[in-house]
N, C-alpha and C positions, 0 to 999 in steps of 0.2 A: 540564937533565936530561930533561927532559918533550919536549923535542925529538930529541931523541938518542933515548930510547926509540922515537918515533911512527918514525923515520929506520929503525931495525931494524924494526919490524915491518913496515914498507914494500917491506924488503930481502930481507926472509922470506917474506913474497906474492909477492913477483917468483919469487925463488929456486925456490918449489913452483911457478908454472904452468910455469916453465922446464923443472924435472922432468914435471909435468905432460904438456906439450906432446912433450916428451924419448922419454917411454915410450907416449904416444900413435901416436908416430909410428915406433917400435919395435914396437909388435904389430901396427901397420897392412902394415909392409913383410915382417912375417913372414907376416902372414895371405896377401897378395901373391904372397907365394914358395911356398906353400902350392898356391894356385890353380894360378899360373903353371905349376907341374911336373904337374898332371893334362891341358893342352889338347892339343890335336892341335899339330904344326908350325907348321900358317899362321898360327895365333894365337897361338901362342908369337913367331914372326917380328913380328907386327905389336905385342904388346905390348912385345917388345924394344926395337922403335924409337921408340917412347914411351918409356921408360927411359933408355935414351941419350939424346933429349932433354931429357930432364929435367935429366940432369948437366950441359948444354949452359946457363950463365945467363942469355943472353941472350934467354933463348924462353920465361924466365919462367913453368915450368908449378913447380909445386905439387905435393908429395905427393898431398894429399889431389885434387888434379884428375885423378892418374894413377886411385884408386881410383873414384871417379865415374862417369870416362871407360868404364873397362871396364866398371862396373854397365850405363849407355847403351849403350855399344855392341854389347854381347851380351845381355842381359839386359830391356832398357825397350820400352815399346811405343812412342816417340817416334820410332821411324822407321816412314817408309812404304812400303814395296815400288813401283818404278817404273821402270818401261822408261827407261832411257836417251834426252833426249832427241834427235832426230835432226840441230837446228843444229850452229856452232862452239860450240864449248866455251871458246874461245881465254881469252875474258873473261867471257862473259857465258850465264849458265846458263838453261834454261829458253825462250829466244827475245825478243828486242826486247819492250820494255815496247810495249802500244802502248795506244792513246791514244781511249781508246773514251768516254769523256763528258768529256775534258781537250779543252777550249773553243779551243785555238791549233795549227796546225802546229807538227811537232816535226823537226828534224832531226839526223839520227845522225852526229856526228864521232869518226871511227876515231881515236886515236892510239897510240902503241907498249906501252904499259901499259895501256890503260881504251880504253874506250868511253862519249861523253856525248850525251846527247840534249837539242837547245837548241835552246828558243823564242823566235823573236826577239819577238813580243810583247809579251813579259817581260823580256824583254833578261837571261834566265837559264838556267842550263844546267836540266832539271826532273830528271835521273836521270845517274848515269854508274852504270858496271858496271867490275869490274875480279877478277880469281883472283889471289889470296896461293898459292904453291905451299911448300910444306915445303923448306928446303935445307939441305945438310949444315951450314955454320958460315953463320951471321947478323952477318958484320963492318960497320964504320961505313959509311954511306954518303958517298958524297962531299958537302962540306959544302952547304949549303942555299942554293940560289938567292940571288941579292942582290934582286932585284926581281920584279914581275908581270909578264907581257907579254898587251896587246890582241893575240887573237885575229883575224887577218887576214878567214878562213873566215866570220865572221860577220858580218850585216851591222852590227847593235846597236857594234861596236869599241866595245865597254866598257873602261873605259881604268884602269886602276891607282887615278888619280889621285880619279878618282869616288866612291872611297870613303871619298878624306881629310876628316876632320871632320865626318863620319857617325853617329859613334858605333857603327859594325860595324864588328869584322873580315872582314876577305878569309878566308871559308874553305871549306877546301880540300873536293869533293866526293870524288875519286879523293885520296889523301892524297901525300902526299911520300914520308915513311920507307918505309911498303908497296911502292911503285912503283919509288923507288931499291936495296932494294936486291934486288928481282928482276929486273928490266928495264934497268935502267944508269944512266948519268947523263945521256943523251940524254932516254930517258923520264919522267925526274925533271924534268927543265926543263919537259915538258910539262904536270905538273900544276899549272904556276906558270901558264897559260895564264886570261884570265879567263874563260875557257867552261866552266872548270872551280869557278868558283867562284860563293857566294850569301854575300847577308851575313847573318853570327850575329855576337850577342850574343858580347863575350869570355869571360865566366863558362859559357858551352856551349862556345865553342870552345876555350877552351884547359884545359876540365875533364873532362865526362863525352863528352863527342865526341872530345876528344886521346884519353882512356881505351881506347874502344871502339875508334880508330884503332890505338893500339897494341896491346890485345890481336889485333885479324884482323891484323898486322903478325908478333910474336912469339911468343906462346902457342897460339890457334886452330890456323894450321900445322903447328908441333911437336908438337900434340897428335891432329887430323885427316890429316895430310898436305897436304891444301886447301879452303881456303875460296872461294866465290863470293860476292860483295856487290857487291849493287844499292841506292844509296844517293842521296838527293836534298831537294827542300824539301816542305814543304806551306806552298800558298798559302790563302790565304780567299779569299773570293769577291770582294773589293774593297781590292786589298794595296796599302798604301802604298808608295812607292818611293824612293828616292835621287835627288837632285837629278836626276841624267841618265836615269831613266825607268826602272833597274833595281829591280824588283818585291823587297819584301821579305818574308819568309816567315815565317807565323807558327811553323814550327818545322820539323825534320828528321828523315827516318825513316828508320833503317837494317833491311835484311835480310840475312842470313847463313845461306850455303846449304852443308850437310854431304855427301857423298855417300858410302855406304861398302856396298860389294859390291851392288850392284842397289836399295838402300833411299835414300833421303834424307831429311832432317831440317831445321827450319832455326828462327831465331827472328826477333822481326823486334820493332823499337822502333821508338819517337816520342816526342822531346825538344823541348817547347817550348824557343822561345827565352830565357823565365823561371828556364829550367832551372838550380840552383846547383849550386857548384861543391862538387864530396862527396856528391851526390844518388846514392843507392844504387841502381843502374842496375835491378834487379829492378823497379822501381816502374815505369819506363817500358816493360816489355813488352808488347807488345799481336801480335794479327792481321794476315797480311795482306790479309785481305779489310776489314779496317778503313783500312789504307794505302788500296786501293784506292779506299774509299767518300770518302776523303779527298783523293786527289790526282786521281780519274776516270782512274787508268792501270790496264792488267791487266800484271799478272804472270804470268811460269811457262805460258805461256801454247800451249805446246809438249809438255808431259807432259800424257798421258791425264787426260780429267776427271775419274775417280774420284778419282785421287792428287793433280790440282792442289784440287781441291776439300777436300781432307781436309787437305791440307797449308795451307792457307792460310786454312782456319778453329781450327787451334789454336793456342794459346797457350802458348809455352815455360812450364815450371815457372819456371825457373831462369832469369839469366843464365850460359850456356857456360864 
C-alpha cells in the first residue's frame, strides 16, 4: 500500500508542474501577443518569422527562446553598433583570422561551405570559418559520409588511418549537418576532408561540441536568421601529438557571431578536452580576447576598433 501511495503522489507532482508549465506558457504567449500588436511592421515582420519557426520542429526553438530573444534584441545592451565589415561575407565575418603571435604559417583553404586555415607544422587545420543561413524547411541531409579523405592540398596528407587507436575522434571543425544541409552534398563531403579535422576526446565530441554543433545547425538560424562561426583548437605551448606528427589540442574554442540592423553580438566558448558529457555549456563561456591570448590569432579584425575592442572583451551572460 505504502508504495502505491508514494506512486500517487509522485503522479500528482508530475501532474501540477505539467499544469505548471501549461499556464506558464499560456500567459507567456498572451503577454507575446500583447507586445507583438503595439510594434511598428518591421518588427512585427521579423517577430513573425520567429513564430513560424518556432512551429517548424526541427529548428528546435523554444517558447521561452522566442521571449528572450525579443528582450535581446530590442531591448539589452549586448549588441554593439558597427559598420558593416567591408570583406566577403560569404563564410567568414569580420576578415581572416590572422596570426599575429601564432608561431607557424597558416594557410587558407577555400571549400564550398567553410573556409579552414592549416598549419602544416601541426599537421592541423588552427580555425575554419563557416555562415548557418536561416531556411525555410530544415529536411534530412543526405546520409553521412562512409569515410575521411586525406586532403591532397596539404602537404602533412594526414591520413584517416592515423587516428586509429589513438584514443580520439576525428572531429569535425566546419561540422557535417550545418554544411549539408545548406551547401549540398558535394560540400558535405568536404567536411569529411582531414584538414578539417583535430583530435577530441569522445565525451566532447559527441557531447557538448555535437550540442553546440547543432544548436548553430537548427535553433541559432531559425531564431537569428544567421549565424557566423569561427571555430578551431587551442594548443599549449608543447602539444603532444599522434603517432604521425598531428598536434593534439588541449581543448576547442567556438565563437558565434550575430548581426542584426547595423549592431552585432556574439559569444564565444572553450571546452577542454576533459570536458563531460552534460557539462552545462554556460560554464564554458568566456572572451574573445581570451581566445586570442590563447591561440596568438586576431579576430574580427576588419570592424572598427571601438566595436572590435568592446566586442571581444565581453562576456555572454548566457548560452544563446
Amino acid at each position: 500500500m505504502a508504495k502505491r501511495k508514494s506512486s500517487s503522489r509522485g503522479g500528482s507532482r508530475r501532474g501540477f508542474r505539467l499544469q505548471l508549465a501549461f499556464w506558464f506558457n499560456l500567459a507567456l504567449l498572451a503577454l507575446l501577443a500583447g507586445w507583438f500588436a503595439l510594434q511598428p511592421p518591421v518588427r512585427r515582420a521579423e517577430v513573425g518569422k520567429l513564430v513560424e519557426n518556432y512551429f517548424e520542429k526541427n529548428k528546435r526553438i523554444e517558447l521561452f527562446d522566442i521571449a528572450r530573444d525579443i528582450y535581446q534584441l530590442y531591448y539589452s545592451a549586448e549588441f554593439v553598433r558597427a559598420e558593416p565589415p567591408a570583406g566577403d561575407r560569404t563564410h567568414l565575418y569580420g576578415g581572416v583570422p590572422r596570426h599575429v603571435t601564432f608561431p607557424h604559417p597558416v594557410r587558407v583553404l577555400a571549400n564550398r561551405g567553410y573556409l579552414v586555415g592549416y598549419c602544416e607544422a601541426l599537421e592541423s587545420p588552427v580555425w575554419a570559418a563557416y555562415r548557418v543561413a536561416d531556411i525555410s524547411r530544415l529536411l534530412p541531409p543526405a546520409p553521412r559520409p562512409e569515410r575521411f579523405e586525406t586532403d591532397v592540398r596539404t602537404a602533412a596528407r594526414v591520413s584517416p588511418e592515423d587516428y586509429t587507436g589513438s584514443g580520439y575522434d576525428r572531429g569535425h571543425l566546419a561540422p557535417n549537418y550545418a554544411i549539408a544541409t545548406r551547401y549540398g552534398e558535394e560540400a558535405q563531403r568536404e567536411t569529411f576532408l582531414m584538414s578539417n579535422i583535430i583530435p577530441q576526446r569522445h565525451t566532447l565530441n559527441a557531447g557538448p561540441w555535437k550540442d553546440l554543433e547543432m544548436k548553430t545547425a537548427t535553433s541559432y538560424p531559425g531564431r537569428f536568421g544567421e549565424v557566423w562561426v569561427i571555430v578551431g583548437p587551442v594548443f599549449g605551448a608543447h602539444p603532444e601529438t599522434l603517432r604521425n606528427g598531428t598536434a593534439i589540442p588541449d581543448a576547442g574554442f567556438m565563437i558565434l557571431i550575430d548581426e542584426s540592423d547595423g549592431r552585432v553580438r556574439l559569444q564565444a566558448l572553450l571546452l577542454p578536452q576533459d570536458t563531460p558529457a552534460g557539462a552545462d555549456l554556460d560554464g564554458f563561456l568566456t572572451t574573445v580576447d581570451e581566445i586570442e591570448r590563447r591561440t596568438g590569432l586576431d579576430f574580427l579584425s576588419e570592424l572598427e576598433d571601438s566595436a572590435e575592442n568592446q566586442l571581444e572583451a565581453n562576456r555572454a551572460g548566457r548560452v544563446w
